[in-house]
VEXZA-835879 format. One record per residue (C-alpha): residue number from 0; residue in one letter; x, y, z. Coordinates in Angstrom, 1 decimal. Example, Ala and Ser with C-alpha at 12.3 -4.5 7.8 and 13.67 -1.06 7.14 Angstrom:
! VEXZA-835879
@pos 0, code A, c1 12.3, c2 -4.5, c3 7.8
@pos 1, code S, c1 13.7, c2 -1.1, c3 7.1
! end
This chain:
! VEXZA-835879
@pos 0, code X, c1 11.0, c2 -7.1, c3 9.0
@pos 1, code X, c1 9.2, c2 -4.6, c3 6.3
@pos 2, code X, c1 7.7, c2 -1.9, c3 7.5
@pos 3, code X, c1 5.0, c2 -0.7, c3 5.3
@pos 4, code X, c1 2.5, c2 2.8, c3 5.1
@pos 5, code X, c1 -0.3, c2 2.6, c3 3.1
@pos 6, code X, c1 -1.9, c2 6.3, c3 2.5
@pos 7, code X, c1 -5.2, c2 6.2, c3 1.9
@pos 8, code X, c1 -8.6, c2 7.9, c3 2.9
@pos 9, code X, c1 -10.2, c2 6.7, c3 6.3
@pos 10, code X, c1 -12.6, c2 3.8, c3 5.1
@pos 11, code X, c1 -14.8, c2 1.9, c3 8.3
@pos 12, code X, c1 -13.2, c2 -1.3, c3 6.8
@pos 13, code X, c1 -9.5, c2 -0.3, c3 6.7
@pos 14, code X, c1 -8.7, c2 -2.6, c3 9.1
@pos 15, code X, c1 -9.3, c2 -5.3, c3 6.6
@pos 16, code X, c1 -7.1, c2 -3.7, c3 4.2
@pos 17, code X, c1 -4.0, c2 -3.6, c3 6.5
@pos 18, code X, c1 -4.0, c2 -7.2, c3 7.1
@pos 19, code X, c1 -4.5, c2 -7.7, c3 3.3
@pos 20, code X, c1 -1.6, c2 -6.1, c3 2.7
@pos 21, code X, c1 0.3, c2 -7.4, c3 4.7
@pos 22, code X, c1 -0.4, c2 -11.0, c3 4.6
@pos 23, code X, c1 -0.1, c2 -10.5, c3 0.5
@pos 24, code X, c1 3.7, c2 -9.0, c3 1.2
@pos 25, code X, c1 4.5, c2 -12.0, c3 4.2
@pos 26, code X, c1 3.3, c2 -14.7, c3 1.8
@pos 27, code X, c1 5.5, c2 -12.9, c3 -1.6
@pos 28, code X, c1 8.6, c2 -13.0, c3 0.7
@pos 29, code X, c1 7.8, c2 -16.4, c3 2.5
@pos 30, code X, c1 7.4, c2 -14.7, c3 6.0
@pos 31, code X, c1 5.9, c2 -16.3, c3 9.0
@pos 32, code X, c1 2.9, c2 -14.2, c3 10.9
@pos 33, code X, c1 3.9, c2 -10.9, c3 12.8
@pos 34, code X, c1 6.9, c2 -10.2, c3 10.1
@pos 35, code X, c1 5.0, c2 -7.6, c3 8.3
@pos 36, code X, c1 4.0, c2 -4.4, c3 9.9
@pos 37, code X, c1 1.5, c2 -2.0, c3 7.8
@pos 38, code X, c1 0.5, c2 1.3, c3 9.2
@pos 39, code X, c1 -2.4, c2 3.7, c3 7.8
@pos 40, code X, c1 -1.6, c2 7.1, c3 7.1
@pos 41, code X, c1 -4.7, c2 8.4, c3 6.4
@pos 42, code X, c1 -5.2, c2 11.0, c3 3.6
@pos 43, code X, c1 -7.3, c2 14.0, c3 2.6
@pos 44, code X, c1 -8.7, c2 15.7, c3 -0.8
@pos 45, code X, c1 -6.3, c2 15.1, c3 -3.4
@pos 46, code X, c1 -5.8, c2 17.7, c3 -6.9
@pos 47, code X, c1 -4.7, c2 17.1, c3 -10.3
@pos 48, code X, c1 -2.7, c2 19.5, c3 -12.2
@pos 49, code X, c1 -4.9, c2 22.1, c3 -14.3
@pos 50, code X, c1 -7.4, c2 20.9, c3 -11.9
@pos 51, code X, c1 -10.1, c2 23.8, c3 -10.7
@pos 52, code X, c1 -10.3, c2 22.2, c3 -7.4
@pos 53, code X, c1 -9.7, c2 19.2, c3 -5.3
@pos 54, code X, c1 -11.4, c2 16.2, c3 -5.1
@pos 55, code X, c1 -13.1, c2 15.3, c3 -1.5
@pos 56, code X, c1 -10.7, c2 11.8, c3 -1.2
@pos 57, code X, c1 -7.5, c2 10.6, c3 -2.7
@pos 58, code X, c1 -8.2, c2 7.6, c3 -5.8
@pos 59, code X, c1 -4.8, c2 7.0, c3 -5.3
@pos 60, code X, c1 -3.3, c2 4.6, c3 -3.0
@pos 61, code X, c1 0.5, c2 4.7, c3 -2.3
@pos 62, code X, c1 2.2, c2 1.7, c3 -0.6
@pos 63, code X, c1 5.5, c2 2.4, c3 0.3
@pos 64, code X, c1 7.0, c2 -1.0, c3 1.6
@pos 65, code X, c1 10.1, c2 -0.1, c3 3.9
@pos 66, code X, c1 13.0, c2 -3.0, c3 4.1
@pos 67, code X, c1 16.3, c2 -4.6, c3 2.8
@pos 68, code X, c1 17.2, c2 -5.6, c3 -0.1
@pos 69, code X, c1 15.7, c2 -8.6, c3 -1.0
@pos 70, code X, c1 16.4, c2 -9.0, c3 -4.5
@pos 71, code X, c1 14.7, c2 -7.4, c3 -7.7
@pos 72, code X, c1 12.6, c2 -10.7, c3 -8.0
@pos 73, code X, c1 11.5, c2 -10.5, c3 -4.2
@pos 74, code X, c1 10.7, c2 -7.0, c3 -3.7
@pos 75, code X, c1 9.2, c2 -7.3, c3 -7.1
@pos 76, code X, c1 6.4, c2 -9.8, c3 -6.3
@pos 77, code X, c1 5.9, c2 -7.9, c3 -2.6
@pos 78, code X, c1 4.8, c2 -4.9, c3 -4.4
@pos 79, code X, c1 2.7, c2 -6.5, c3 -7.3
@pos 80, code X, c1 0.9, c2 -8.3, c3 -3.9
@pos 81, code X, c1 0.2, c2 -5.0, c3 -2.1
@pos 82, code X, c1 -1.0, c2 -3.6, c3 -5.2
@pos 83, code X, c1 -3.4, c2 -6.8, c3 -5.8
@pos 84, code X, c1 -4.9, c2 -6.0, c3 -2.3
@pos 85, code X, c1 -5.2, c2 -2.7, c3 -2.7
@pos 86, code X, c1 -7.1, c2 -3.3, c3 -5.8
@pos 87, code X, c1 -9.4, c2 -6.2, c3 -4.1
@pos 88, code X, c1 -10.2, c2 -4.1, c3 -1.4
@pos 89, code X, c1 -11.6, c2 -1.3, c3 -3.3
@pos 90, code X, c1 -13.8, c2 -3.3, c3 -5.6
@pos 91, code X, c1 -15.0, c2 -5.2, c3 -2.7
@pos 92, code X, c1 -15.7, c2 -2.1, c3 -0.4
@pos 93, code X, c1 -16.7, c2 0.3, c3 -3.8
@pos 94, code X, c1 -14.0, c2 2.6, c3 -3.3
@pos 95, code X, c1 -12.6, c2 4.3, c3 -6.3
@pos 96, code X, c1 -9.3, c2 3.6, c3 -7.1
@pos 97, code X, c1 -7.6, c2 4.7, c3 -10.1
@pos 98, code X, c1 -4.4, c2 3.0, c3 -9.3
@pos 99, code X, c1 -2.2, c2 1.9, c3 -6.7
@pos 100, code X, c1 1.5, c2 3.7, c3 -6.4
@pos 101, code X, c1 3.9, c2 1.2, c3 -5.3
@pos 102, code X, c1 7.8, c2 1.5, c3 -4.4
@pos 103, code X, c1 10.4, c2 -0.3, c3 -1.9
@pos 104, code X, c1 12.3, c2 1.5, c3 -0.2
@pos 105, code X, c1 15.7, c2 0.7, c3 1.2
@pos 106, code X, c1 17.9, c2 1.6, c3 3.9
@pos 107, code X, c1 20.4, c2 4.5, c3 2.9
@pos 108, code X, c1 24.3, c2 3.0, c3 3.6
@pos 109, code X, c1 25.9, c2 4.2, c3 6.9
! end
């Protein structure tokens, strides 16, 4: 079952972005419903380096998909998906987003 955290700022429709996600990542790994979790963490004013100050909200989603390994091919799709909904959702809601960091993370061995 993936776990996933999508940081983001707080948004009234965030909601909506959760079960995007998430139904984008069940459907890329052929999983029924309830076999994706996704989780908001929700962030604050981001900075760029050389930056003189912070911006008031991140433009930078991460998506950080927790799981086993699935295969490259998989794992690969899963993340293109949460990135597509990510992307969706911002245009649709007019949220800035300058792009959408993805990765897949895997259990360390025992």
């Amino acid at each position: 079952m993936p776990v996933i955290t999508v940081v983001a700022a707080p948004h009234d429709r965030v909601g909506e972005l959760l079960v995007a996600v998430a139904d984008g990542v069940a459907d890329a790994l052929a999983l029924g419903h309830g076999d994706v979790i996704v989780t908001l963490v929700p962030s604050g004013p981001s900075a760029t380096s050389g930056s003189t100050g912070a911006a008031s909200v991140s433009r930078w989603p991460i998506v950080t998909i927790h799981g086993s390994d699935r295969g490259s091919a998989k794992m690969n799709a899963a993340r293109a998906s949460a990135e597509a909904a990510v992307r969706d959702w911002s245009r649709e809601n007019d949220v800035e987003c300058e792009g959408v960091w993805t990765q897949w993370l895997t259990p360390l061995p025992e």
